[in-house]
N, C-alpha and C positions, 0 to 999 in steps of 0.2 A: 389584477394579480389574484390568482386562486393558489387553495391549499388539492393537492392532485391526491383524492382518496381512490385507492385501487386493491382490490381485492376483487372476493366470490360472491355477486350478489346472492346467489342462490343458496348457498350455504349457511351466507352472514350477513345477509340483506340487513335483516333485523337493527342488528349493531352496528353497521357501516348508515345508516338511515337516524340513526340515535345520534350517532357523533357528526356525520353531514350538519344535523338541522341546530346540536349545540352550537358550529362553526358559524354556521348563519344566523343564529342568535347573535352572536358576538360582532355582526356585521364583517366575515370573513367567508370571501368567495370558497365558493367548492367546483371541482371537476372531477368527475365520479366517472371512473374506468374498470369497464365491469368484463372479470375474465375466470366467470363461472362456466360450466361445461354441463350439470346435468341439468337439475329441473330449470323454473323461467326465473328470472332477476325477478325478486322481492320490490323493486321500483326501479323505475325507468333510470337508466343512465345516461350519464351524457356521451360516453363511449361505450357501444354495443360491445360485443362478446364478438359477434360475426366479423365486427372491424376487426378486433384484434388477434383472431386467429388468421383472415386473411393477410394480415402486416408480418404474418408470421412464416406465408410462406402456403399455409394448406386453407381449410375451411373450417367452419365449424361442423357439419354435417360429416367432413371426414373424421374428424377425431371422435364425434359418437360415436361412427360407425367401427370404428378403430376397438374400443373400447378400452384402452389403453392406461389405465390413471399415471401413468409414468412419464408416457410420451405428449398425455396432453397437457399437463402440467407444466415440462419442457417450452413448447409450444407456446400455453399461455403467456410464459414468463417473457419469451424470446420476442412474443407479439407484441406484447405491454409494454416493455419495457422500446418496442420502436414505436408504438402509437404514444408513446406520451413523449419524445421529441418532439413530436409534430407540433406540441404545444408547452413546448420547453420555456421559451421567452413570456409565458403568463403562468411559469408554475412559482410559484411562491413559496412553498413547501410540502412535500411529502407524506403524506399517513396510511401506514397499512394496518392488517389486523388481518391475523388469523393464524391458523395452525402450521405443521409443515409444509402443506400447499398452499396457503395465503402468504406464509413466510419467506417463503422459495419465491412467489411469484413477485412480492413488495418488494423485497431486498433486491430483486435484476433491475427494478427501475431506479430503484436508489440509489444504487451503484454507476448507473447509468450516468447517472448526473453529478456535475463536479461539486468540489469543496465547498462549504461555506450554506449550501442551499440545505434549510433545516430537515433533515428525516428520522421520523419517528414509526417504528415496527412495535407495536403491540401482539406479543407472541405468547404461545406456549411452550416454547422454544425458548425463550429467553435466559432461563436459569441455568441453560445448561452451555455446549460449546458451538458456538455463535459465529466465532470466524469464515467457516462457511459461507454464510450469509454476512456480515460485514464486511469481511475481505478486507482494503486498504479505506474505503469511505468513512464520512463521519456521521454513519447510522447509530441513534440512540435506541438499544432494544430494550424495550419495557415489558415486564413481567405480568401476561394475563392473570394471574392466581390461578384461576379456576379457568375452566375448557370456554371456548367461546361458543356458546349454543344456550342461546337466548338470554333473556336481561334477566337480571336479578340484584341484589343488593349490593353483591360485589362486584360485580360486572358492570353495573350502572356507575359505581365508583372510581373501578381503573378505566374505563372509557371516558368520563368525565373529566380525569385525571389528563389523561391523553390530549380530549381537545383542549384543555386548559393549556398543557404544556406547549402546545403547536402557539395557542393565542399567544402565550406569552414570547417565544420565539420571533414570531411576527412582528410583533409591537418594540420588541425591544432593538429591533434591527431597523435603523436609518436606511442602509445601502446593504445590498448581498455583500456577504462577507467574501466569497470569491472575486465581486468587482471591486473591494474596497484592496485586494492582496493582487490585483492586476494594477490599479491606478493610485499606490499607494509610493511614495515620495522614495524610499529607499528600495532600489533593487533587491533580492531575494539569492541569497547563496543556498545551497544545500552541502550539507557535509553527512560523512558515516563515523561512527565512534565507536567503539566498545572499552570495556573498563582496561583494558590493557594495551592499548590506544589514546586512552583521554587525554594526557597530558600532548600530545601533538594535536589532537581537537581543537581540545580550551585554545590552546596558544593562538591556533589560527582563527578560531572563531574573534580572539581579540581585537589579531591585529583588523582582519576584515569588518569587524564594526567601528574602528576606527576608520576605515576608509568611509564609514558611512554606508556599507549593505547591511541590511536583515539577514541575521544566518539561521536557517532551518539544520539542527541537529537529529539526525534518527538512530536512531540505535540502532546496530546492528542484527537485528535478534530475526530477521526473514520477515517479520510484518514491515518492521521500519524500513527494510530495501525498498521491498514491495512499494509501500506509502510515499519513498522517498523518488521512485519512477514514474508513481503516479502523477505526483504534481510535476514534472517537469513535464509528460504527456496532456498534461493541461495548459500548458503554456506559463507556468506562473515564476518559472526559475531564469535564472539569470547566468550563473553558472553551478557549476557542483565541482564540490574539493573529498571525492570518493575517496579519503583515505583510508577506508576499514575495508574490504573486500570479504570479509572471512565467509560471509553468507558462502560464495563459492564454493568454498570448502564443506560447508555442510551437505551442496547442492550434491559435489561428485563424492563424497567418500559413505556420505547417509546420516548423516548429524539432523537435531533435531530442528536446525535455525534455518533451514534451509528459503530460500527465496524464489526460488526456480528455477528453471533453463532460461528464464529471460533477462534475471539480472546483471548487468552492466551494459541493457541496451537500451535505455531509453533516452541518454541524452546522447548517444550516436547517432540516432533516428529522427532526433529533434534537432539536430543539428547544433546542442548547445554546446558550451564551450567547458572542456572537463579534464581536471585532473585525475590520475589515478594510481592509487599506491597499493602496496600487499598488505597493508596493517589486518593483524590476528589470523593470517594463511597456514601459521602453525597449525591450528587447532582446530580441532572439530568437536561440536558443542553435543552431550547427552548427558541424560539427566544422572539419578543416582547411581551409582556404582554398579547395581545388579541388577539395572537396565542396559546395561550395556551390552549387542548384542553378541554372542559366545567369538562368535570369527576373528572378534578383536583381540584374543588373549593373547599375552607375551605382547603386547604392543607398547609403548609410552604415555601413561597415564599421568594427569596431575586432578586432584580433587582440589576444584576450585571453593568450591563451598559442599554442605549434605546435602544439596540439590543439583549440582552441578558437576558432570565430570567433562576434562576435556582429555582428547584424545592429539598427539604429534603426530601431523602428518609426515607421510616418508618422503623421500626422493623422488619415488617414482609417480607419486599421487601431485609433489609440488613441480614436476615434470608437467603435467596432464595442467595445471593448473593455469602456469605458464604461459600454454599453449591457447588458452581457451582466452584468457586475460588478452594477449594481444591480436587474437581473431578477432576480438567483439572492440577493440581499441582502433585496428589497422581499419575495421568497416566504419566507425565512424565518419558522419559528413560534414562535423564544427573541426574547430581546434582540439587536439585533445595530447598529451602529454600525459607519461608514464613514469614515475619516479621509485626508483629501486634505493631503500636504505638499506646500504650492502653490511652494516654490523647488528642486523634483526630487526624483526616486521612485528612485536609486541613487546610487552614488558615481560615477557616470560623465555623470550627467545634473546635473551643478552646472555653475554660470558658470562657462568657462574650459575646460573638462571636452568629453572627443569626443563625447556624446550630448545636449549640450546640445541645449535644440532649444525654446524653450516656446513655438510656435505647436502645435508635438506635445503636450506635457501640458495645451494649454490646450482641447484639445479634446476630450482624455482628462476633464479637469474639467468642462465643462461639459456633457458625454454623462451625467456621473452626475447633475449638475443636473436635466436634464430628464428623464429617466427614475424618478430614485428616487423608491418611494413615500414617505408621509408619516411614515409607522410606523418609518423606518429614519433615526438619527439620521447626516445626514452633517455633519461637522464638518473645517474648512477651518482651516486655522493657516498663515501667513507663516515657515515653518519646509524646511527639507530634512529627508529621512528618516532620515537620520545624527544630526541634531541630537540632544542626550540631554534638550532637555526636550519633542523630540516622543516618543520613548519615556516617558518619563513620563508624560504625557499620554494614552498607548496604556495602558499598565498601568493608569493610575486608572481610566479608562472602562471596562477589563475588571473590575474590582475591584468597581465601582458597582454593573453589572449582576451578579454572580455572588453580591453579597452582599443584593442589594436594596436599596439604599441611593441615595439622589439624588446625593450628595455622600460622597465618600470623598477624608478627607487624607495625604495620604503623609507619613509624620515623615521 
């Protein structure tokens, strides 16, 4: 098992050669993937530059000729990130280093690779906004201080820092944390939250650790959806009790939590076994007050906290919303069940409450009426989302479907 160092030999041979031979000091393999484009690699690698532009589709001689920094970069990252599959089962952990383009190029292959497999991006990048390059993995980006362009006192420091932290990663890990979350005794749930949610969470998350699953909680905030599809596109989930949805809501009206056009489909795809409720479809998530952008004026506001404002969706947005929820429910290929709590989908959409509104949820309901196919069990209870025997109710239905069973009683 090697540690997969991948960067620009040619830019950062230097420091990629410095940390290499700390790692092999410490008697910890290296595989050096080099996906530099101008002058020649500063030392030989174990993966050429030539392999990895052709993994990628062109040559290296084209993307000179190209001249391109933009497109070759693209390229590098796209190539690297398929030549080091190739030797995915001896990569042991991850180290990049470099700027925007060593950054760019590190983080495609880190991302490349699932949970649990250590990665460490040493950037100049680091202090600043990261998610780009992290996305949903569990990349650790470390702050170069100073520009990477040649050694010096600091540099010899946070690089030495680097390989340190890789060794120590290594050593303290028995088994991949990924195999240990695939062959690990308690099956794996995933659930969504948000603070106006929780109380139906918690509840469920109880009773299902009583039945003896591990429940994965993500918050609903567009990273956690995201993170929360990704491991199920890993294979590591069991079922998922989606009761937060609101990412949705950000996705179509332009909030800032937003998750994408792709979230609520990756356990249709995987064929996993999924509840799914409207919890927080009121609201759409922006920050201060005088962020908010002008279009929304005269609309329904509640100041969640001075960082926070949320916005009440209309009728015709929880229409749209409806529709989308049971399109990506009805294409599902596991079990999958939809639960409408017909007295509000937050703690802020109860009678009395600033989002009440149920001409809004009523058209949010009746959008999935008429769109859900037949295949997909929607189920309607005279309950709010809070209630704990509408999480009861969420758990049993997940429980039924995951175990095969028509009927499953909760002691």
């Amino acid at each position: 098992m090697s540690v997969l160092l991948i960067g620009t030999l040619d830019t950062k041979g230097v420091e990629f050669q410095f940390v290499r031979d700390l790692l092999n000091q410490a008697g910890v393999g290296t595989l050096v993937i080099d996906a530099g484009v101008m002058g020649p690699p500063y030392f030989t690698p174990d993966v050429p530059r030539e392999q990895v532009f052709t993994a990628a589709g062109t040559s290296l001689e084209a993307v000179q000729r190209a001249g391109d920094r933009g497109q070759a970069i693209e390229a590098a990252a796209r190539g690297a990130a398929a030549c080091a599959q190739l030797y995915a089962r001896d990569v042991a952990g991850i180290l990049g280093l470099g700027g925007s383009a060593g950054t760019t190029i590190g983080t495609a292959v880190m991302r490349a690779f699932p949970f649990g497999v250590p990665k460490l991006m040493v950037s100049t990048l680091a202090s600043g906004q990261v998610r780009p390059y992290v996305g949903v993995r569990d990349i650790l980006m470390m702050n170069s201080v100073v520009d990477l362009s040649g050694l010096n006192r600091l540099s010899r420091t946070v690089l030495t820092n680097a390989a340190n932290a890789m060794i120590g990663m290594l050593k303290g890990a028995t088994r991949p944390v990924a195999e240990v979350a695939l062959a690990g005794s308690k099956p794996m749930v995933t659930a969504t939250m948000f603070g106006v949610t929780t109380p139906c969470v918690e509840a469920a998350r109880k009773i299902l650790e009583r039945q003896d699953y591990e429940v994965l909680v993500f918050h609903a905030t567009g990273t956690g959806g995201l993170t929360m599809e990704s491991f199920i596109r890993d294979g590591l989930v069991r079922g998922v009790l989606d009761l937060t949805t609101t990412e949705l809501a950000d996705e179509l009206v332009g909030g800032i939590l937003s998750a994408g056009r792709d979230r609520l489909t990756a356990a249709g795809l995987c064929g996993v076994p999924q509840v799914i409720s409207l919890g927080a479809l009121d609201m759409v998530n922006f920050g201060p007050p005088q962020t908010v952008p002008e279009k929304f004026r005269g609309r329904r506001f509640y100041l969640h906290n001075p960082n926070v404002t949320l916005l009440r969706t209309t009728p015709e947005e929880n229409d749209e919303l409806g529709k989308e929820i049971a399109h990506k429910a009805s294409a599902a290929r596991g079990p999958t069940a939809v639960l409408v709590p017909r007295k509000g989908v937050s703690a802020l959409d109860a009678e009395g409450q600033p989002f009440w509104w149920p001409e809004a949820d009523a058209a949010l309901f009746q959008s999935l009426r008429n769109w859900m196919s037949p295949q997909v069990r929607l189920l309607e209870f005279d309950l709010h989302i809070n209630d704990p025997t509408f999480a009861e109710i969420a758990v049993r239905t997940l429980l039924e479907m995951m175990k095969g069973e028509k009927s499953f009683v909760l002691p």
